[in-house]
C-alpha positions as CSV (number, residue, x, y, z in Angstrom):
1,X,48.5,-54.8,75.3
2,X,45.3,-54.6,77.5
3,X,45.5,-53.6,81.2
4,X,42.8,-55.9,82.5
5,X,44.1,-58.7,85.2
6,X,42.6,-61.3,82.5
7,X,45.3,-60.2,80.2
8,X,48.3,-61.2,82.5
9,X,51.8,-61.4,81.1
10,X,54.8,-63.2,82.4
11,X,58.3,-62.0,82.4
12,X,58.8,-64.0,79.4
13,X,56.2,-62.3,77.5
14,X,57.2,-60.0,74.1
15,X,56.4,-56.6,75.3
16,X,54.1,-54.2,72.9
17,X,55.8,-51.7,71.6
18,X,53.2,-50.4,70.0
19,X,51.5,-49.3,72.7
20,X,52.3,-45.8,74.1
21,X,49.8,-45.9,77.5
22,X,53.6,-47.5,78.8
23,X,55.1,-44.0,79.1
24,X,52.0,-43.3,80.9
25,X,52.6,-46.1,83.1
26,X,56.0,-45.5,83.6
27,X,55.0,-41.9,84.9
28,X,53.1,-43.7,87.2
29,X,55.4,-46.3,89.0
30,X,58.0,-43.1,89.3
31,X,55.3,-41.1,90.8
32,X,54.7,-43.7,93.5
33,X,58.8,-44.9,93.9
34,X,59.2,-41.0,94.5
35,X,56.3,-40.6,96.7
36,X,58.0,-43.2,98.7
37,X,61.6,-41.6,98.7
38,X,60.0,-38.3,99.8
39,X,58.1,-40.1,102.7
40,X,61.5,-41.8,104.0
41,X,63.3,-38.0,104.2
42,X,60.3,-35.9,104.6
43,X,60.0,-36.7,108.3
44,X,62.8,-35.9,110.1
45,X,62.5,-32.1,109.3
46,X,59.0,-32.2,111.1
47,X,60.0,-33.9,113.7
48,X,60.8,-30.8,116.3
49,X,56.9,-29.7,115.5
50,X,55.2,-33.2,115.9
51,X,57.3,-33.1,119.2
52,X,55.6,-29.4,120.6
53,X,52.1,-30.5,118.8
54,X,51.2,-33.7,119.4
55,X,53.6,-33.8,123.0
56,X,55.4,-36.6,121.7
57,X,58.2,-38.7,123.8
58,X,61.4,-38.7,122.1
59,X,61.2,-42.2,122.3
60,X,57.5,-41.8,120.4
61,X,60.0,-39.9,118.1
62,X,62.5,-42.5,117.1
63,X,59.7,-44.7,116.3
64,X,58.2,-42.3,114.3
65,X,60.9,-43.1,111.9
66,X,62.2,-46.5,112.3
67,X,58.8,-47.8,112.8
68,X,58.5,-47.1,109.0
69,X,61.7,-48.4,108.1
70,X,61.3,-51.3,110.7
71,X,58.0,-52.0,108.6
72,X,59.6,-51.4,105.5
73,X,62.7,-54.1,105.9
74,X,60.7,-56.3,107.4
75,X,58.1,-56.5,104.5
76,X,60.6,-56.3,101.3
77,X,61.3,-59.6,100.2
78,X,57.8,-60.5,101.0
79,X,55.9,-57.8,99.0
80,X,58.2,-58.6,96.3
81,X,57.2,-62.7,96.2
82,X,53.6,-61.6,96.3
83,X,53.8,-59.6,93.3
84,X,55.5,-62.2,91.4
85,X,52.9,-64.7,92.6
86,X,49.4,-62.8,92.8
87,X,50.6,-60.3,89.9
88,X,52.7,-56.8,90.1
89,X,50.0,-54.1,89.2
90,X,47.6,-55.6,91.3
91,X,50.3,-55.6,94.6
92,X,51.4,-52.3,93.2
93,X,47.4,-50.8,93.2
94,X,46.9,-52.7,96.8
95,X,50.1,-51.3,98.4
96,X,49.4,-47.9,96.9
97,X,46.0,-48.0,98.3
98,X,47.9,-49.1,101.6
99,X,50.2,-46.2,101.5
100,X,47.7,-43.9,101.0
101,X,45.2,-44.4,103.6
102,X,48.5,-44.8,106.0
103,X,49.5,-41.3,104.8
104,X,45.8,-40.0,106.0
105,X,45.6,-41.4,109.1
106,X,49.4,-39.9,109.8
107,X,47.8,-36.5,109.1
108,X,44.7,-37.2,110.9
109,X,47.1,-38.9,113.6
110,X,45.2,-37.5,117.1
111,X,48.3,-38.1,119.7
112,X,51.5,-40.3,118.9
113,X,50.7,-43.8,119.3
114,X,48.1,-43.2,116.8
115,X,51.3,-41.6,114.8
116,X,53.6,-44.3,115.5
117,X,51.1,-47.1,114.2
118,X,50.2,-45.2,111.5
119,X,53.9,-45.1,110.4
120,X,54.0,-48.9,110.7
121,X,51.4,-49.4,108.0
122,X,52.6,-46.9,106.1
123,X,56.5,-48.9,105.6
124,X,54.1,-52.2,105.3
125,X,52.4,-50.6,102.3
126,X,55.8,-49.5,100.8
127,X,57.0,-53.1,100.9
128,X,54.2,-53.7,98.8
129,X,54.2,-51.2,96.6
130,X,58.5,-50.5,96.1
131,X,59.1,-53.8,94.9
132,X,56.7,-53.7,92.1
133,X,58.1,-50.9,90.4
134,X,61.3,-52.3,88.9
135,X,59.0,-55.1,87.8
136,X,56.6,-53.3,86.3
137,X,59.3,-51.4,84.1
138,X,61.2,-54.4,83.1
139,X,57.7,-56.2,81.7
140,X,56.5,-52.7,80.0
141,X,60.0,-51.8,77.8
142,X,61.8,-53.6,75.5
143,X,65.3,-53.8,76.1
144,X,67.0,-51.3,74.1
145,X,64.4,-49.0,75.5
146,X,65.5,-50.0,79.2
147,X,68.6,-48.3,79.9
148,X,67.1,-45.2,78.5
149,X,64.6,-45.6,81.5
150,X,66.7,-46.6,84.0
151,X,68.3,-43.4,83.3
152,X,65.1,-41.5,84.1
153,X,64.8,-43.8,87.8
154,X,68.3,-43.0,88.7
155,X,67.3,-38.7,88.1
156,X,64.5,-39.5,90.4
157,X,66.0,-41.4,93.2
158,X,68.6,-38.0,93.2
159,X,65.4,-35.6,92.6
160,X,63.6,-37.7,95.9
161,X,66.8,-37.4,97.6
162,X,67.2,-33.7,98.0
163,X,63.8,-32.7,97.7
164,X,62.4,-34.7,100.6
165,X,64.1,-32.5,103.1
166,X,62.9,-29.1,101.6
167,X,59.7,-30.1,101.0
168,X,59.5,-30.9,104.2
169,X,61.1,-28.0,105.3
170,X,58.1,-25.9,103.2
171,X,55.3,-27.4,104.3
172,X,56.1,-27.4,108.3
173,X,56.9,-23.8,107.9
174,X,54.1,-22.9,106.0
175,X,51.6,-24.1,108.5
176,X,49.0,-24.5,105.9
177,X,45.8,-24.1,107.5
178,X,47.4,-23.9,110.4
179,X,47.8,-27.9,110.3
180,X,51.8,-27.8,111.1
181,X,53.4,-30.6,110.4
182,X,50.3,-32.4,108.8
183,X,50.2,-31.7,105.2
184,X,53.7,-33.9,105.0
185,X,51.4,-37.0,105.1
186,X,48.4,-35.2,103.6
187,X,50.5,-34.5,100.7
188,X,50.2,-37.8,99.6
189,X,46.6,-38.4,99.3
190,X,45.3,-36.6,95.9
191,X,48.9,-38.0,94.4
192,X,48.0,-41.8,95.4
193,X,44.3,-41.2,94.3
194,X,45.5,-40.3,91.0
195,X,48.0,-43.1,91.0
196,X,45.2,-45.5,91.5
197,X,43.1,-44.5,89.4
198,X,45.6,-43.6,86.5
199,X,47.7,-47.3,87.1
200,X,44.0,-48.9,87.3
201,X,43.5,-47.9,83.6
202,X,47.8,-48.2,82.0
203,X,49.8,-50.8,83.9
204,X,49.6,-53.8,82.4
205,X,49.2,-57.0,84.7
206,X,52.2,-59.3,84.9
207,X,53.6,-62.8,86.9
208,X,56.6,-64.0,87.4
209,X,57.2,-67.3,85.1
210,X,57.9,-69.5,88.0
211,X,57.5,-67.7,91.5
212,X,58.7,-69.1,94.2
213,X,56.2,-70.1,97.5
214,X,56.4,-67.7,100.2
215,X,58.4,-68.4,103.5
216,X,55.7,-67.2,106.4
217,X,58.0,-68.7,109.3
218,X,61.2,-66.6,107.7
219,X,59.1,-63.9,107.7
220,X,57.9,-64.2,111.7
221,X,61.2,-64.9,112.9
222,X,63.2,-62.2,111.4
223,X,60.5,-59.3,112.0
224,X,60.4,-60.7,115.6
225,X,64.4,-61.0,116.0
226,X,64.3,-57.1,114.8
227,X,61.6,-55.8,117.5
228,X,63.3,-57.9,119.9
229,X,66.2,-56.3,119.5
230,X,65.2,-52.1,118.4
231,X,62.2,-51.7,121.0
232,X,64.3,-52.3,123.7
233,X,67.2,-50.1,122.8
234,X,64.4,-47.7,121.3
235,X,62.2,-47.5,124.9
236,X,64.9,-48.4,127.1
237,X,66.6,-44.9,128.1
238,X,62.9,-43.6,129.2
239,X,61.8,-47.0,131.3
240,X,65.3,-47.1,132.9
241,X,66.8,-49.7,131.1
242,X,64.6,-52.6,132.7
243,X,66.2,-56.3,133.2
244,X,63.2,-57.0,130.5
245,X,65.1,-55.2,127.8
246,X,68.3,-56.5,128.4
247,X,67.3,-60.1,128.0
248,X,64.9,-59.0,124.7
249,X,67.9,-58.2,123.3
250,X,70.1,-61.0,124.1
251,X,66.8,-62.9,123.3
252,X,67.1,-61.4,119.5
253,X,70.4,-63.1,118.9
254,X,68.6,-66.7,119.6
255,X,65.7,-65.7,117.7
256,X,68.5,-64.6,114.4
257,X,69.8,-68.1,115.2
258,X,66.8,-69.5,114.6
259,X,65.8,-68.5,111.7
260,X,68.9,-69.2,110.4
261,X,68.9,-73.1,111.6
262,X,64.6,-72.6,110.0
263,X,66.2,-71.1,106.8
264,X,68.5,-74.2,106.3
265,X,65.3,-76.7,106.8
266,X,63.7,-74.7,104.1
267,X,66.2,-75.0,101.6
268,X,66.3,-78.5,102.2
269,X,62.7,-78.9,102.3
270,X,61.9,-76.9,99.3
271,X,64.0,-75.0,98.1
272,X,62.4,-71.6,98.7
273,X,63.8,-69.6,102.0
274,X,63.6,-66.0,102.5
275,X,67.1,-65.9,102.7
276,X,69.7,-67.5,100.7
277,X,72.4,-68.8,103.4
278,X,74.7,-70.1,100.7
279,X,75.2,-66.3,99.8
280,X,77.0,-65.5,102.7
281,X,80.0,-68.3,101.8
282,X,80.8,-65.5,99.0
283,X,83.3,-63.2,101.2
284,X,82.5,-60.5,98.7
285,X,78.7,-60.5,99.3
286,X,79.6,-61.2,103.1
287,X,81.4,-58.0,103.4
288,X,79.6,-55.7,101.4
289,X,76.4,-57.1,103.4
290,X,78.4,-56.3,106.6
291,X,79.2,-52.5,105.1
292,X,74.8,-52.4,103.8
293,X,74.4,-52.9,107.6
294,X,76.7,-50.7,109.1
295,X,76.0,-47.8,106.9
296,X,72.6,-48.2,107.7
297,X,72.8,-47.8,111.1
298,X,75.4,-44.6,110.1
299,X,72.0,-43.1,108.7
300,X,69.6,-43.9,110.7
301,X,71.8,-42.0,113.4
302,X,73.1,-38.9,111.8
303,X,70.0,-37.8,109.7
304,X,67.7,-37.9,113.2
305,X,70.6,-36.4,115.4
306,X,71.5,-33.7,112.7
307,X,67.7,-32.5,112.8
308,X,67.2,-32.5,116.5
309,X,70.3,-30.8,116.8
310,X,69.5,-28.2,114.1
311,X,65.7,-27.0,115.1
312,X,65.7,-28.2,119.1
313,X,69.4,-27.6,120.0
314,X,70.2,-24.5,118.1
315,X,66.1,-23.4,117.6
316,X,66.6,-22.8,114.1
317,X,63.0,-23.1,111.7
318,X,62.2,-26.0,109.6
319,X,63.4,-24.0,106.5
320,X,66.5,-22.8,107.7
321,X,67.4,-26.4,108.9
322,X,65.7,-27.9,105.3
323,X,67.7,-25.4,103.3
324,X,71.1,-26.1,105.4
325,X,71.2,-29.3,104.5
326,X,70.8,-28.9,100.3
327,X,74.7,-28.6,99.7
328,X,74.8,-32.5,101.0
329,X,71.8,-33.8,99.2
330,X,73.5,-31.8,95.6
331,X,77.1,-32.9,96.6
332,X,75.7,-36.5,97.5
333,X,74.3,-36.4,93.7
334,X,77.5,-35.0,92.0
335,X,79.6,-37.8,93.7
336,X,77.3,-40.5,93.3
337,X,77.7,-39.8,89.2
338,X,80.9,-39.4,88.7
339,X,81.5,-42.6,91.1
340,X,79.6,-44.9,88.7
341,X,80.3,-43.2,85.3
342,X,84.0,-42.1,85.7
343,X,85.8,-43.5,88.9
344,X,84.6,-47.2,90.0
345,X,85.6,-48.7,86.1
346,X,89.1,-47.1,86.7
347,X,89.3,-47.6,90.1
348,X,87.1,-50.2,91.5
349,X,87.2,-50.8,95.5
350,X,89.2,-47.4,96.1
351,X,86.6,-45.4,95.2
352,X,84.2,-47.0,97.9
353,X,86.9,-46.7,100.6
354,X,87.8,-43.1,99.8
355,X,84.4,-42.5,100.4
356,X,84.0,-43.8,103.3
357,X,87.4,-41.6,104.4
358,X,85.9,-38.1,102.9
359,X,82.8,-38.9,104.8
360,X,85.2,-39.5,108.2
361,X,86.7,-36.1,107.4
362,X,83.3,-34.7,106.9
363,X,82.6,-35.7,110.5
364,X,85.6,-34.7,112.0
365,X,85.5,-31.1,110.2
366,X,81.7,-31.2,111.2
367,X,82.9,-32.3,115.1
368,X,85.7,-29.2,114.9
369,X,82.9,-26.8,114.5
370,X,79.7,-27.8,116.3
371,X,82.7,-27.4,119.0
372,X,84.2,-24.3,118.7
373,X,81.1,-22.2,118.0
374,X,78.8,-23.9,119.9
375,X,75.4,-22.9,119.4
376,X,76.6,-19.2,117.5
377,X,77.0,-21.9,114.3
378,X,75.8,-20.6,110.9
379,X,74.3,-22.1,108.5
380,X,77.2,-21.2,106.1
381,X,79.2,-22.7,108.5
382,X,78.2,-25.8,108.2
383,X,78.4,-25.7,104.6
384,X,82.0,-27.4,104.1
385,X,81.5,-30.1,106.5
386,X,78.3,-31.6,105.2
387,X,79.7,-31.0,101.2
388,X,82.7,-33.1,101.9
389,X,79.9,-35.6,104.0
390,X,78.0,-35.8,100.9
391,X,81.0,-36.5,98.6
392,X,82.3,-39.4,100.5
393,X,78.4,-40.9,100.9
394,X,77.4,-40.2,96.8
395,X,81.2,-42.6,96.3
396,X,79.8,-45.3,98.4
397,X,75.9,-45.7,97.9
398,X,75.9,-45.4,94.3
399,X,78.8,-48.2,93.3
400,X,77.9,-50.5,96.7
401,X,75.2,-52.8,95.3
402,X,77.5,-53.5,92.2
403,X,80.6,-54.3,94.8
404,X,78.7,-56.7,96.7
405,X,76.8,-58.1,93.9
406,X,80.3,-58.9,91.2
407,X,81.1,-62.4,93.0
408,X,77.4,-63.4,93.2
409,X,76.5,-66.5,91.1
410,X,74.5,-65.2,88.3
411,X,71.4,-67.5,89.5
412,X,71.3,-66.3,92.8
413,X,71.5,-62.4,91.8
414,X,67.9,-61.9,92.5
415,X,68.4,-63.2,96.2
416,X,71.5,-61.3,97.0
417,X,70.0,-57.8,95.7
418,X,66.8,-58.1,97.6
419,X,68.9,-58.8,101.0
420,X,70.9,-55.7,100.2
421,X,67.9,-53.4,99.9
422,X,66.9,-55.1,103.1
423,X,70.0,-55.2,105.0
424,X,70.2,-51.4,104.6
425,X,66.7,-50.8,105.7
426,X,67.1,-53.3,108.6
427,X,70.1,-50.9,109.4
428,X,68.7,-47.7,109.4
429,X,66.0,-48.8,111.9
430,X,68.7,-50.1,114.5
431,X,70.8,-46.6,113.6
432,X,67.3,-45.1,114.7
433,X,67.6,-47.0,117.7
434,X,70.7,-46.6,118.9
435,X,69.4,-42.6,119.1
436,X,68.4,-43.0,122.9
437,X,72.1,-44.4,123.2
438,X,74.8,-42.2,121.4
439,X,72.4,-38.7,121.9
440,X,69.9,-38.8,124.3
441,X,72.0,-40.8,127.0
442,X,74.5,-37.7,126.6
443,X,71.4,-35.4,127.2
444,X,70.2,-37.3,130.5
445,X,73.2,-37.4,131.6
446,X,73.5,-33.6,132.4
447,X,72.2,-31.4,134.8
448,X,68.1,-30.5,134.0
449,X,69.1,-27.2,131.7
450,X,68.0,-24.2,133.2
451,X,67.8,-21.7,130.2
452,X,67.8,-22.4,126.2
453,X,71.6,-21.6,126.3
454,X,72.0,-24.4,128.2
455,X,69.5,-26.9,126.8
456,X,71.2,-25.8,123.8
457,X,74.9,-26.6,125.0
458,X,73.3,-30.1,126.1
459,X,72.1,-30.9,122.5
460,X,75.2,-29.7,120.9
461,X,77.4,-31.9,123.5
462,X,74.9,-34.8,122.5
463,X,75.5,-34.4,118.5
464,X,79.1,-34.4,119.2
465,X,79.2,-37.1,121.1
466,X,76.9,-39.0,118.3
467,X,79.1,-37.8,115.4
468,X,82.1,-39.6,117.5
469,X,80.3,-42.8,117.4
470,X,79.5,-41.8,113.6
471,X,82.9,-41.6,112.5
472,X,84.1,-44.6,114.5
473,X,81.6,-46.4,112.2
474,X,82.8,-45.5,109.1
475,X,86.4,-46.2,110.1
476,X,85.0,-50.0,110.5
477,X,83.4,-49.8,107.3
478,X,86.7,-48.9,105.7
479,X,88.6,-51.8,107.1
480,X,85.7,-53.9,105.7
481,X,85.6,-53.1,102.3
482,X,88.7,-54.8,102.1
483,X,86.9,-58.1,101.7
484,X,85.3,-56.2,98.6
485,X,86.7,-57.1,95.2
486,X,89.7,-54.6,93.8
487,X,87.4,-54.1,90.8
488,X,83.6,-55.4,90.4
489,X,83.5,-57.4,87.7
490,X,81.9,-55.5,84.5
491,X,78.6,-56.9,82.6
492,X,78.9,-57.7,79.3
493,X,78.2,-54.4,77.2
494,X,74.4,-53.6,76.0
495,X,74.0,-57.2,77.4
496,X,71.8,-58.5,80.3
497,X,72.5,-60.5,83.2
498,X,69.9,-62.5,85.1
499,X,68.7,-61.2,88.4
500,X,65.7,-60.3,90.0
501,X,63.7,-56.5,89.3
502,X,61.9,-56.5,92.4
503,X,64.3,-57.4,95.4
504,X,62.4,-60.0,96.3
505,X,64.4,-63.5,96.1
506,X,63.4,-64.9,93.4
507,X,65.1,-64.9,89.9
508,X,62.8,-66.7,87.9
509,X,63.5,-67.0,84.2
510,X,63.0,-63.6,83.6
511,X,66.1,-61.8,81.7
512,X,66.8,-58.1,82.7
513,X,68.8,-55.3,82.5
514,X,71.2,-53.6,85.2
515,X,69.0,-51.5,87.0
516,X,69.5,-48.8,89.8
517,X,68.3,-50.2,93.5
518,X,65.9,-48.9,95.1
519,X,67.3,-47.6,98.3
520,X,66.2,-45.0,101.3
């Protein structure tokens, strides 16, 4: 099967197995998914040494990182459409390209709001080029060959997962060329060169049968709703909390309303909205939207309060603090198998909700200790608390798109799974957010500290305070996952169910296998 454009494919198309430049392909969409997954993690960890280098504004800090998740949720469902409309390799090759000259002008990033912007078209680019990867699978392996694959993504997500951190952790501590924190970003260039040049030459072009037109206005409003409502809550602590912000905020909530009176027109008008309203009269999809969110914004806290606490509060090295946290990202792993493969057929909901209980004894154990030893914690110390964390969160991310997606009608799967990938992102970047609230107003709050004893009594006063709010969370998300069927209701074996690879919307005719999502 040639690779030129000229030799598009729809979904519908038989695919050539014959031709073995797809493992070659393959390699290359997994390169670029876990390229991404890295990027999302790899961050954090440098953040204490962007902060000394570049003099950056905590605020500047927390945008950092939801600035790319911001970008990211906001560009999902859109980069998704585009592929299935203009053709996946050649969104994949153009949001590659994207993410790549992002990731150099990151490195290259002269003071933070070159940084911050940076960051912005970096998540812009990964909407363009995440959504293409499922896609590009489906239309480049047979089915019997699929699940095989899928198999190989899942070993990925779990590899990106708890490398990201370490890596991280390695190349901050390094100092390679005395660059700090740069080669994160750098990283990425010779490994989205090759991707370009590699994907240019083995993934084959393909379009969705019938795509769907894209919704422009959907698009404006919600992007405007979220900035409305995270730059406010994201600048406000270091402006004091200006009348302007306040009635952003409140603004955003008239904004979400109008998009979703805009969203109703479209449906009417042509059937194609960004989001599918009559999803939300399923109380299934409802709730496990309303868990996406939440957990989100559980995330988006704890991974930038954990790291600030770890190198700023306690002063530990980007390796000790990279290395700390590997026991979470292996137990997150173990949990998140044996949820899918052993527990959720027997158990169903349970398993979801006594995940969401381990990970509220996680951070209560993790509370008890930041406590008692203050900033005298160990490393080894912390070991139990974030291994029973990670347990509880592998039970819940792993079997929570299935949960929410059982009651979907099968024609609308496509549409329900791309507003769970974005829901989640959308929440992570108001977690990241809600930063200057649950930490840093604990920290301003205090006298100005007048030794690093002190400063580092502050922080750990400020990550307790944060882990309250954490585990006040995820006793709501408990109580809503009650709304979540007892047991999601199982696909027909070695069969396929209709849905949508690429998160984007839009079902289409195509005919695909259950596949992993594609989560931060």
């Amino acid at each position: 099967m040639s690779a030129h454009e000229a030799d598009a494919v729809t979904d519908a198309a038989p695919t050539d197995t014959s031709d073995k430049r797809r493992w070659i392909a393959l390699a290359i969409v997994m390169t670029a998914a876990f390229m991404d997954l890295v990027d999302a993690t790899i961050v954090n960890i440098a953040i204490p040494s962007i902060e000394r280098d570049l003099g950056a504004s905590f605020g500047a800090i927390q945008w950092i990182t939801a600035g790319y998740a911001l970008a990211f949720a906001a560009g999902l469902i859109t980069g998704g459409r585009l592929g299935d409309i203009y053709g996946r390799k050649r969104l994949f090759l153009l949001g590659t390209a994207g993410f790549t000259l992002a990731s150099a002008l990151c490195g290259f990033a002269a003071n933070q709001e070159m940084l911050v912007g940076s960051r912005l078209l970096q998540g812009a680019a990964a909407a363009m080029m995440v959504p293409q990867v499922l896609s590009i699978i489906h239309v480049t392996f047979p089915a019997h060959e699929r699940g095989k694959v899928f198999g190989m993504f899942g070993a990925i997500i779990g590899l990106g997962a708890v490398s990201g951190p370490l890596l991280g952790a390695l190349l901050t501590q390094w100092n390679i060329a005395g660059l700090e924190w740069r080669p994160i970003f750098l990283i990425n260039l010779p490994v989205g060169i090759a991707g370009l040049l590699l994907g240019r030459k083995f993934i084959t072009e393909s379009k969705a049968p019938k795509a769907l037109r894209l919704d422009i206005v959907g698009v404006l409003l919600v992007t405007a709703a979220l900035l409305m409502l995270i730059y406010p809550l994201t600048r406000g602590r270091e402006l004091g909390w200006p009348l302007w912000g306040h009635l952003m905020m409140a603004g955003s909530l008239v904004v979400f309303g109008a998009l979703v009176a805009y969203e109703k027109y479209k449906t009417k008008k042509d059937g194609s909205p960004l989001v599918e309203l009559s999803l939300f009269k399923v109380k299934s999809f409802a709730a496990g939207i309303a868990v996406q969110l939440t957990f989100g914004v559980v995330m988006g806290i704890f991974f930038l309060v954990w790291t600030l606490y770890m190198q700023i509060g306690l002063g530990w090295s980007p390796l000790r603090a990279g290395l700390t946290g590997v026991p979470f990202s292996i137990a997150v792993s173990t949990a998140a198998g044996l949820s899918v493969q052993k527990l959720v057929p027997r158990f169903g909901r349970k398993v979801l909700q006594a995940g969401a209980l381990t990970m509220i004894a996680g951070v209560l154990l993790y509370l008890f200790e930041a406590g008692r030893y203050g900033t005298e914690i160990e490393s080894w110390q912390m070991i139990p608390p974030l291994v029973v964390m990670g347990l509880g969160m592998g039970l819940i991310v792993a079997p929570l798109t299935d949960a929410v997606l059982s009651e979907v009608p099968k024609e609308h799967a496509g549409s329900a799974s791309g507003l769970i990938n974005t829901t989640g992102q959308m929440g992570n970047a108001l977690g990241l957010g809600l930063v200057s609230v649950v930490f840093f107003g604990v920290i301003d709050g205090k006298p100005a500290p007048k030794s690093p004893t002190e400063a580092g009594l502050a922080f750990a006063d400020a990550f307790q305070n944060a882990m309250g709010w954490v585990a006040g969370v995820l006793a709501v998300i408990f109580l809503v996952m009650f709304a979540l069927p007892a047991k999601p209701k199982q696909h027909l074996e070695g069969g396929d169910v209709d849905g949508d690879v690429d998160g984007d919307g839009d079902d289409g005719d195509a005919v695909i296998e259950k596949e992993p999502a594609l989560t931060h």
